[in-house]
Structures are given as C-alpha cells and as structure tokens.
C-alpha positions as CSV (number, residue, x, y, z in Angstrom):
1,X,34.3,-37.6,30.5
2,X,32.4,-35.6,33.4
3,X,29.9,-35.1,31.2
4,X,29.1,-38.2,29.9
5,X,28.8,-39.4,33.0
6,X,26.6,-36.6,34.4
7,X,24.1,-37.1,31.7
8,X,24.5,-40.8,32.2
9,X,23.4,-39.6,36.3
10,X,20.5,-37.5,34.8
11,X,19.0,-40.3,32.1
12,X,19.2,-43.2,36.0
13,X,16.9,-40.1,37.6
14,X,14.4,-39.1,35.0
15,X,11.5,-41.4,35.8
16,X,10.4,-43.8,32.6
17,X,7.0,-42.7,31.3
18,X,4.6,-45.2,31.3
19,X,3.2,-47.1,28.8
20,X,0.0,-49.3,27.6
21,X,-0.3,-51.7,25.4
22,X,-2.7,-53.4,23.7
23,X,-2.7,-57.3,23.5
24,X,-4.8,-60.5,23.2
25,X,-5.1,-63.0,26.0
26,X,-6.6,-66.4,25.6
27,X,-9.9,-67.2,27.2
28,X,-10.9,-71.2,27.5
29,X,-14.5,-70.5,25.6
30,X,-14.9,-71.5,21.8
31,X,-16.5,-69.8,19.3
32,X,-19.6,-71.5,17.8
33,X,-17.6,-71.7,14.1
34,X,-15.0,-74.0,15.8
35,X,-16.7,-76.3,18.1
36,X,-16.7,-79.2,15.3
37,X,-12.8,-78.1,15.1
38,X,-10.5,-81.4,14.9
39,X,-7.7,-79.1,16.9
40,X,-9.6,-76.9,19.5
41,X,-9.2,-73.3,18.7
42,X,-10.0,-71.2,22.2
43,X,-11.6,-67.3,22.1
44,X,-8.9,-64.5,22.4
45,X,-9.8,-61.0,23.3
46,X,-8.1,-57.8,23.1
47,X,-7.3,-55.7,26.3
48,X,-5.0,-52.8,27.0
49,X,-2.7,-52.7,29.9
50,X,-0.5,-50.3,31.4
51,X,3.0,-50.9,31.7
52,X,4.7,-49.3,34.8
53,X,8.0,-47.8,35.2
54,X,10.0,-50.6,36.0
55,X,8.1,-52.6,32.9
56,X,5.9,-54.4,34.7
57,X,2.6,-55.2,33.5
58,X,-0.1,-53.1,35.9
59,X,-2.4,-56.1,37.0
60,X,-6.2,-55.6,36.1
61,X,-9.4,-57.6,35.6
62,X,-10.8,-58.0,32.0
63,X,-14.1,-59.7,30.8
64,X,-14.0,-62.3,27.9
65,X,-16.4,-60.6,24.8
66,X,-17.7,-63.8,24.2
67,X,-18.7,-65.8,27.5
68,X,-18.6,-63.0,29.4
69,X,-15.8,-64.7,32.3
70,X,-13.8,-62.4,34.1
71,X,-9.8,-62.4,33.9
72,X,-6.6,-61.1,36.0
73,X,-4.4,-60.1,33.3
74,X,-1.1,-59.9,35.0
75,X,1.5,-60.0,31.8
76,X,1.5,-59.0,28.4
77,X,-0.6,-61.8,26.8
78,X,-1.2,-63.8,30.2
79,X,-4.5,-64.0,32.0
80,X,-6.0,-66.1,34.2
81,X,-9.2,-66.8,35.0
82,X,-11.1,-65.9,37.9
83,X,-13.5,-68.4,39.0
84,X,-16.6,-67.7,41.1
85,X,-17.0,-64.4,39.6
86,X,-19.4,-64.3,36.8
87,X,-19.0,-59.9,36.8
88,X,-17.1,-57.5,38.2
89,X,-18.7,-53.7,39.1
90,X,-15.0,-52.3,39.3
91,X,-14.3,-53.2,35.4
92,X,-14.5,-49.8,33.7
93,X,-17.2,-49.6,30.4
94,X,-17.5,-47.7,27.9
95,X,-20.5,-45.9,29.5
96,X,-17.6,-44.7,32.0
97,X,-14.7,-43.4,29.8
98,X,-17.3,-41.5,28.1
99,X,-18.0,-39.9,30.7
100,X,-14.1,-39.0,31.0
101,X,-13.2,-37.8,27.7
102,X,-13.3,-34.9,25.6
103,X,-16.2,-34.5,23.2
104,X,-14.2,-34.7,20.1
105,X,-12.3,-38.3,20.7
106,X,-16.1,-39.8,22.1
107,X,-17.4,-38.9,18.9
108,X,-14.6,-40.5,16.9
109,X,-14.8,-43.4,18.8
110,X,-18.5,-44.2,18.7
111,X,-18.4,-43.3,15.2
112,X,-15.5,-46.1,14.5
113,X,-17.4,-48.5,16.8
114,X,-14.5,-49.1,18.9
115,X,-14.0,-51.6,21.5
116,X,-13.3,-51.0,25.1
117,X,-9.1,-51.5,25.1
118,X,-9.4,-48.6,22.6
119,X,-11.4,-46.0,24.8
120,X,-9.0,-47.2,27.1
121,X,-6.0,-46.4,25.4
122,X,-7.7,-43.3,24.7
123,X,-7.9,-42.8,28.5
124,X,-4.2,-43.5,29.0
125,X,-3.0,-41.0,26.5
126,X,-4.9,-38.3,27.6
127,X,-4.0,-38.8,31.6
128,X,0.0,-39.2,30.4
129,X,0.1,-36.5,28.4
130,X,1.7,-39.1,25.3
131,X,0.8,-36.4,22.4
132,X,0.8,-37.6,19.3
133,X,0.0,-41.3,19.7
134,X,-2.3,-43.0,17.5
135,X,-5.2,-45.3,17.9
136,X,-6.0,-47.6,15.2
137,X,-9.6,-46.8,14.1
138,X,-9.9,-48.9,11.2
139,X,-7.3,-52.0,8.9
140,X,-8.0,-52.8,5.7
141,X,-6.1,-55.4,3.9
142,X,-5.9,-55.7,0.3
143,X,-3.5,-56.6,-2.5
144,X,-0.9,-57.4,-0.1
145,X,-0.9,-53.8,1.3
146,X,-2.2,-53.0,4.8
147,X,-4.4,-49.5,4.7
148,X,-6.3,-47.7,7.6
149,X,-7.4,-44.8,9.6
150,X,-6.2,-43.9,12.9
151,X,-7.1,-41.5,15.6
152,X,-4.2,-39.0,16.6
153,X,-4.3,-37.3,19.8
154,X,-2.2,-34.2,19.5
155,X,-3.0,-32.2,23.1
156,X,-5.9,-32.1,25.0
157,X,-8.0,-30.5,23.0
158,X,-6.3,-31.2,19.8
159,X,-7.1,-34.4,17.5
160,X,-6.9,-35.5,13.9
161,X,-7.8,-38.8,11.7
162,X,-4.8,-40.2,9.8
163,X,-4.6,-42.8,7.3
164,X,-2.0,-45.1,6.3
C-alpha cells in the first residue's frame, strides 16, 4: 500500500512532457473552385501547436496559405483572426527553421516539399528530445488502403524514412 501510493506521489511530480500537434483552423477566405458554391465552403490551413504541461494550447500567430491573413490560434482547431495586420515579422519561415536544424532532416524536408507546421514539428521534436516521432512526408490513398512515407527522428543526429 506504501508503495502504491509513493509511486502515485512520484507520477503527481514528474512534469508532463509537452506535446505539438498538428491541426487545421478555418480561415474566412474561399478558394477560387468554390466561390460559385451553393453552401459556402471557407479555406482551412494546417498549423502545429504546442501543447503545454497542463494541456493547454501555447497561443501563437499563424498566416492563412491562401489570403495571406494573419491568425491567433489559441485551441486546437480555433483561431481568430487578427485584423489590421496584413504580416507579422515574429511568424517563424521556413528560411528560419532551416537555419535551425540539422543537415539531414532540411534535406528530407525540402526534398518532400513540406509545409511550414511540418518544419515546425520538426523543430519541436528536436528541442524536446521526443525520439522516435514521425513526420508524415508523404499519403497515398488507394484501393481503400492508406500508404506513405514518413520522416523518423531517432536522436539528434540520427534519422530514417519509414513507410506504411
């Protein structure tokens, strides 16, 4: 019984690691294909948040890929928009993660053509040490069955392409 309920102490006072997540949030734009739409279909955009230790979203501002308007995403899948504020030097780039990064998982990721939430994520493994995550490089659909390649970071120094 002591025990239990000294590991139960231990698990309270071992900080949660942090996590990010990768979501869509709704922007108030249209793409051209639906503007003649009978039921107006807004833009969504991907973007990757952190998640703190008390799982709460870490706020952050996000442009739309399409019209370009910036966004506080404040919840997982909740954004609002920022008015007056057509760009925002503080939003990290591409340009700047590379900068960041090892070598190996730039290369990957130009290669794959991947968007910003996924140098991002890359960025948030790295800095939390969360070996052995995977970012998805690649979906293919076909017969029903979902195939792909994704980017595994093992260590710092340590990467490898996986499919499923």
């Amino acid at each position: 019984m002591k025990q239990q309920r000294r590991s139960l102490l231990e698990a309270k006072r071992k900080p949660k690691m942090p996590r990010g997540q990768r979501h869509l949030v709704e922007c108030h734009c249209i793409l051209p294909q639906y503007r003649r739409a009978a039921n107006t279909v807004y833009h969504k955009f991907v973007v990757f948040s952190e998640i703190d230790d008390s799982d709460t979203v870490v706020a952050k501002f996000a442009q739309c890929n399409n019209c370009g308007i910036i966004h506080k995403v404040y919840d997982i899948c909740k954004s609002e928009i920022i008015t007056h504020k057509e760009d925002l030097k503080s939003i990290k780039s591409i340009d700047d993660l590379s900068l960041t990064l090892p070598a190996d998982v730039v290369r990957v990721l130009e290669s794959y053509q991947c968007d910003l939430p996924a140098w991002e994520h890359a960025e948030f493994i790295l800095n939390n040490e969360q070996w052995g995550t995977i970012i998805t490089l690649t979906r293919d659909e076909a017969d029903d069955e979902i195939t792909g390649k994704a980017l595994q970071i093992e260590g710092r120094s340590k990467i490898s392409i996986v499919t499923y």
